[in-house]
N, C-alpha and C positions, 0 to 999 in steps of 0.2 A: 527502230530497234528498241526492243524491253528494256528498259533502265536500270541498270544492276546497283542506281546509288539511293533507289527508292523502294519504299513497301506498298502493294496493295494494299490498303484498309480501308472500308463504308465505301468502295466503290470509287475510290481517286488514288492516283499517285501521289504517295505521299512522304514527305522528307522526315527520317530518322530522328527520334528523340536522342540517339546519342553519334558520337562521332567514330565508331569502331568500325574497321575494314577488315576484308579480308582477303590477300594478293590471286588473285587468279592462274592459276598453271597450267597451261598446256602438258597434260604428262609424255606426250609424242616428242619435246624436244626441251620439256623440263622449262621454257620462256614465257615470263608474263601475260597476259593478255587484258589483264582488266584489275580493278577494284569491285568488291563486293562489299553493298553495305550489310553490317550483322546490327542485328538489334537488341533491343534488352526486355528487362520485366515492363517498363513504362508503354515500351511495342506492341508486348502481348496484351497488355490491361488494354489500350486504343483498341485493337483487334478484336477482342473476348466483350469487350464493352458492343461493340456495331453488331458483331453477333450474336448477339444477345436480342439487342432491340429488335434486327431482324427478323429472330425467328417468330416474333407472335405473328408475323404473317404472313412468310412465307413457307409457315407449317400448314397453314389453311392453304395453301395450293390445292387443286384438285391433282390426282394423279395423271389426269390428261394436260394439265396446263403445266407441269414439269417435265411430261413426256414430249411438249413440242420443244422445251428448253434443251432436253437434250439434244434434242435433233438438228438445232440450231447449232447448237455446240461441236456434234461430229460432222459435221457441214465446212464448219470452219475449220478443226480440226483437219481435214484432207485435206483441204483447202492450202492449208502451210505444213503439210505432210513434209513436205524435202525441209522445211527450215528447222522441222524437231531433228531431223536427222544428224543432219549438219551440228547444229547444237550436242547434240550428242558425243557425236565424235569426238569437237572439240574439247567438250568439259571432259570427257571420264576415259577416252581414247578406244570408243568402240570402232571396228574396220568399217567404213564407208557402208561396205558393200551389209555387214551386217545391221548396221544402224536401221536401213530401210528395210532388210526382210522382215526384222525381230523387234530391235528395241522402237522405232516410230511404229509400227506394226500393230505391235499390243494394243497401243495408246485405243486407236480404232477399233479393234476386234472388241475390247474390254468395254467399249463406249457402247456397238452393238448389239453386245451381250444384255448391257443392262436394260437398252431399249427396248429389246425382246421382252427380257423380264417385267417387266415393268407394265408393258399391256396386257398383260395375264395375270398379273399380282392381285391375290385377295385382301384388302386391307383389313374389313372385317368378316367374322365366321359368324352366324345363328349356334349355339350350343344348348337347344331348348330354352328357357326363359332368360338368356343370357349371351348377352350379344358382349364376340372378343374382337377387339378392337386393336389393331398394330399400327404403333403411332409414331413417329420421328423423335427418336431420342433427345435430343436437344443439340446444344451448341458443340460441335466437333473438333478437338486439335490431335493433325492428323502432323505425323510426325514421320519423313521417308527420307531414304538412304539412296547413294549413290550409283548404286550396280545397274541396277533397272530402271532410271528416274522417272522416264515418262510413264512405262507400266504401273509403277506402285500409286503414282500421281492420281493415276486415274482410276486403280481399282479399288482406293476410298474413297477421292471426289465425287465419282458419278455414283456407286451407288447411293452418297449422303444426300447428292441431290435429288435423288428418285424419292428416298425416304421422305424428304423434308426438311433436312437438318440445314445449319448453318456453320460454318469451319473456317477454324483458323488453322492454315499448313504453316507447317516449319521442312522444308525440304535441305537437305544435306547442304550444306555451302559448296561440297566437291559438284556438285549436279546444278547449281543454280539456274544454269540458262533455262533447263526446257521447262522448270516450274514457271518462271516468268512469263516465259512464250505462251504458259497453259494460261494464265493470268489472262493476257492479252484475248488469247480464246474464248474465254469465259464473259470479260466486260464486254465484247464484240457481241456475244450472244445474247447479250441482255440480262445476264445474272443479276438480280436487284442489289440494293447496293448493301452491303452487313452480310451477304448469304453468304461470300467467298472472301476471306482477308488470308494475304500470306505476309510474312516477315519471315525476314533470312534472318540464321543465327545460328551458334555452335550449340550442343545440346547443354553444357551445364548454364547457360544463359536462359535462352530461349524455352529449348526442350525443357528446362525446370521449371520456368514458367509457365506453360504450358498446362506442365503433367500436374504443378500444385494447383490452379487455378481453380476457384470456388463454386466459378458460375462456366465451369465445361463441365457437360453432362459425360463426353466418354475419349476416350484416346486411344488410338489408333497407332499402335508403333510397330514399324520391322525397321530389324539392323539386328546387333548382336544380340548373344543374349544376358552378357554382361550387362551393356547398356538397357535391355529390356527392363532386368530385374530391378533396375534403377529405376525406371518409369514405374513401373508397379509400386515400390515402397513409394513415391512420392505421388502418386495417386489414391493411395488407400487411404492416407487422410481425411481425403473428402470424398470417400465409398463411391467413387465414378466406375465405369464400366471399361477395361483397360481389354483393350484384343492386342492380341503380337503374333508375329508374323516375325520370327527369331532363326539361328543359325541352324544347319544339317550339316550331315556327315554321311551321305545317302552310301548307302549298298548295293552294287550289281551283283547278284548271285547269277552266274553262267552255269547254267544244273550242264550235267552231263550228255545230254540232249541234243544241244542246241548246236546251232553249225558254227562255229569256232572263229572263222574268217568274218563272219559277217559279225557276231556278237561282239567279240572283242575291236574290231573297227567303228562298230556306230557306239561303242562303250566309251573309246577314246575321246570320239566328237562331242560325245556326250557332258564329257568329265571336262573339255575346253570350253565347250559353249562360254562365250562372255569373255574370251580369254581366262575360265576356270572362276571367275568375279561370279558364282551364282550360289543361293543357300542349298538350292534343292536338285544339284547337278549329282550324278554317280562319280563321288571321289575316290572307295572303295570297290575295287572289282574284287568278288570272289568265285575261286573257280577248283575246280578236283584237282588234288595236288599231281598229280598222274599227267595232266596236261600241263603244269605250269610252263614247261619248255617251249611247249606250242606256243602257248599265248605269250612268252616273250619273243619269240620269233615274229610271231606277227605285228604284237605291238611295235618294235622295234622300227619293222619295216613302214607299218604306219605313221608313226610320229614324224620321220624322216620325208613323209608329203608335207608338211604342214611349213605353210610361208608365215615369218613373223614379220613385222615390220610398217614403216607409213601407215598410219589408220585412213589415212585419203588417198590410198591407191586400192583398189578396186580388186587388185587379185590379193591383198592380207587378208588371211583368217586369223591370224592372233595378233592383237596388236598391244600397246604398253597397259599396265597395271595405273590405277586411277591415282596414285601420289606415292611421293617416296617413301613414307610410313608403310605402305601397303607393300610395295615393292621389298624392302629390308624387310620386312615381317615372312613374304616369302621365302627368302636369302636364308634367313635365318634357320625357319621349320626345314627347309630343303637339307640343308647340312647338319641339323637334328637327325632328319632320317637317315644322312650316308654316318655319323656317329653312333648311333642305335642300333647298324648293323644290317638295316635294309639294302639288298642289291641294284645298286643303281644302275640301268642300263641304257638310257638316255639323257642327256639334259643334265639337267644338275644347278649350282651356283653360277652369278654372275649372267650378266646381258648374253645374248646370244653375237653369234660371230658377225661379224660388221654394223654392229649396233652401240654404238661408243658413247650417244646420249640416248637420252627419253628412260621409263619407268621399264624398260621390256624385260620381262624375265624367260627364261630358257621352258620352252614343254619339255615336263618332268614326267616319266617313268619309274619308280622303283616296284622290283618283284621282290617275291619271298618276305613281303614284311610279316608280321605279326600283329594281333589283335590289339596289344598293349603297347605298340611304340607309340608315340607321339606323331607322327604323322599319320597315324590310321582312328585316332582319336580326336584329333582339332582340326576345327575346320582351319585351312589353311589359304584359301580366298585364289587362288593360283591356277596356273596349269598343270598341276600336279596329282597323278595318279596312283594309287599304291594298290598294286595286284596282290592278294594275300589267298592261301591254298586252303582249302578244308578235305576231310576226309571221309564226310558224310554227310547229309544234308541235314541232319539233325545241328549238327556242326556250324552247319553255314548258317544257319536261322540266328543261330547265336552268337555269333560272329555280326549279323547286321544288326541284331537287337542290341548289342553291347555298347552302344556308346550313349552319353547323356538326349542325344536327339533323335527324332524321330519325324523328320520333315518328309522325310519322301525316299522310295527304295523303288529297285530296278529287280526282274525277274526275265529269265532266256532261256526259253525250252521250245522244242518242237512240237511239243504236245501241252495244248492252251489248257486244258482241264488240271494237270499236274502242275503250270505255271498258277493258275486260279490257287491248288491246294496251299502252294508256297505262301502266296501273296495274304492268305489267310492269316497264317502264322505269323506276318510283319509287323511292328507295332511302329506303323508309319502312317501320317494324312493320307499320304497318295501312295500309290504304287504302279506301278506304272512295267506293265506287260506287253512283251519281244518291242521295243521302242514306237510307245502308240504316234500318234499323232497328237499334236495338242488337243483339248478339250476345255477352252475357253469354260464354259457353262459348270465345270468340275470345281466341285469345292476345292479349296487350296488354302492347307494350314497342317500346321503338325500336334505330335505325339510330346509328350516329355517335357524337355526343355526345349524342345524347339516352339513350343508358342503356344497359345489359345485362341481359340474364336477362328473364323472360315473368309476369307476370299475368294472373290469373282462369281459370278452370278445369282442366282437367288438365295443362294448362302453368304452372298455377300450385304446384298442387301437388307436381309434379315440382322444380321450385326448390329444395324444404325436403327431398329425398331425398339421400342417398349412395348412389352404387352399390358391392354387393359381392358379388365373383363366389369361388360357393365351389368348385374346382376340384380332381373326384374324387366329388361328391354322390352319383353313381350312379356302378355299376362297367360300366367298358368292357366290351363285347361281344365 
């Protein structure tokens, strides 16, 4: 079992320079399960010191001899597929059944992605007398949150290691197990030793560590975007290269078009995925106010399938919120919007009906909200959806452009050339038309305040490069 009272660093388990913990919570029944050690600046300086030394040569990799590293890695990887799962569950209280579709899922799909990429990448271009050279950034402190754990893990781990680089992770203390388990992954594989150091830690510890550190070439954060802009001002000291992957408030525009039953149902599933725990889910549905009755009609009737409950039983689709902070933070917004005058037609405050412990919050409905209430503007981290009506599509464009983010937006029409037209207008990373299917290989980042710089596959990997242009490679003609 991964050791939760030690760090990875140079490639050993190794014991804490200080004595801080951190209690472990099952949020499914709110009971202890472990200690977690957090660590300090003395963590991160051992960590950032190994990766450092590391990288003068595990930058000289060839791209084929980090290409068999990964492969080793997703090897092992499937390998303890059911144990990331499990782990999952336990830390952040994803349902079983989802754990294995979605969150242990990514881990590998985001692994094979990069493999892909990776044996087709051009490292350097001829540009006439001048050869451009994309080279591994340097030492990487990659800093990831709870929601996703094993996905974020790995879609800046591998491609740092495709790049060249060398990385210290600081992963959420709420997610601690699967970062470990990836640990274990990694030393199994053969990772050399300074290329991969993690330490657990809370972010004004660790994470500031991290972000001030002299000798990390770039940092890599998603979580809020509070917390982002925190990383930024304390990276900009030492002009490092800072990417975020930060919060949304995604838009489902429902045009006029689109068949009602179907849009507003897979809108729903949409807006719960994670149990509602997602930056770039559809929180806002908007639809022609002409129809709003319909779509609470339906919504109403769909929310009322959905099982909350045990995240280890097999037929839960929504299981508990990842800590009590998280949970009251929903309580709270929820009763914001029935105060603000939003029509609440399902769900609401409070656990749901026979649910007396654990973090479980009620799927939330409200219609008729408005642009400017406060639950149509913050993200709210939940099961909660707010249908709000427009009365023209000029309307609705403004309505999804209107808030500080622009992570990702939703478009449903019958006619894909008019969904295309909408999508243009979006000022979001992604957008994403009539509910595609994932597209692993798709850049993934946002607009706004939702973040900078790009995730998952060769936009991902580009992130962790330098460019350098050597000028004179070849002699002029």
């Amino acid at each position: 079992m991964y050791p939760t009272d030690k760090f990875y660093i140079d490639g050993q388990w190794v014991e804490p320079m200080g004595k801080a913990t951190f209690t472990l919570i099952n949020p499914a029944d709110e009971q202890a399960y472990g200690e977690l050690a957090m660590g300090n600046a003395d963590d991160v300086e051992r960590a950032v010191h190994a990766a450092r030394r590391a990288f003068a040569d595990y930058s000289r990799w060839t791209p084929g001899q980090r290409l068999d590293l990964l492969e080793r890695v997703l090897s092992i990887y499937k390998r303890r597929y059911e144990e990331f799962a499990q782990a999952m569950t336990l830390e952040m209280g994803a349902p079983i059944a989802f754990s294995r579709a979605a969150q242990a899922a990514r881990g590998s799909l985001h692994i094979e992605e990069i493999i892909r990429v990776l044996r087709n990448f051009e490292f350097d271009e001829q540009h006439g007398t001048t050869r451009i050279r994309r080279e591994a950034i340097g030492v990487c402190g990659l800093i990831t949150p709870w929601n996703w754990p094993i996905n974020q893990i790995v879609v800046k781990i591998a491609p740092a290691l495709a790049a060249g680089c060398t990385i210290v992770l600081k992963p959420s203390e709420f997610s601690a197990l699967s970062a470990l388990l990836f640990a274990e992954v990694l030393d199994e594989a053969g990772v050399p030793p300074g290329v991969f150091n993690l330490v657990n830690g809370d972010g004004p510890s660790v994470g500031h560590a991290i972000s001030a550190h002299p000798d990390i070439d770039m940092v890599s954060f998603t979580g809020s975007t509070q917390a982002g802009v925190r990383v930024a001002k304390t990276a900009a000291d030492t002009v490092k290269r800072v990417a975020q992957e930060l919060g949304g408030k995604s838009a489902n525009i429902v045009l006029g078009d689109a068949d009602f039953s179907q849009a507003v149902a897979k809108g729903i599933a949409a807006c719960f995925t994670n149990s509602g725990q997602s930056c770039s889910i559809p929180t806002r549905m908007l639809v022609p106010a002409e129809r709003m009755a319909d779509v609470v009609r339906i919504a109403r009737a769909e929310v009322a399938k959905y099982r909350v409950g045990d995240p280890q039983d097999e037929a839960t689709q929504l299981g508990p919120l990842v800590n009590r902070a998280q949970f009251e933070r929903v309580q709270t917004l929820v009763q914001q919007g029935i105060d603000e005058g939003a029509e609440l037609i399902c769900g609401g405050v409070g656990r749901p009906e026979g649910l007396q412990q654990g973090y479980y919050a009620q799927p939330t409905v409200f219609a008729n909200v408005t642009p400017h209430m406060t639950i149509a503007q913050e993200e709210i981290f939940g099961p909660v959806l707010s249908i709000i009506a427009y009365h023209s599509e000029t309307e609705a464009i403004e309505i999804a452009n209107g808030t500080p983010y622009g992570l990702a937006a939703y478009v449903q029409s019958a006619d894909l050339n008019h969904a295309r037209d909408i999508a243009g207008r979006l000022r979001a990373g992604q957008v994403h038309l009539n509910y595609p299917p994932a597209d692993i290989g798709a850049p993934f980042g946002g607009f706004k305040q939702s973040g900078n710089g790009r995730e998952w596959g060769a936009h991902g990997l580009m992130e962790y490069l330098e460019t350098k242009a050597i000028v004179g490679f070849a002699p002029a003609n």
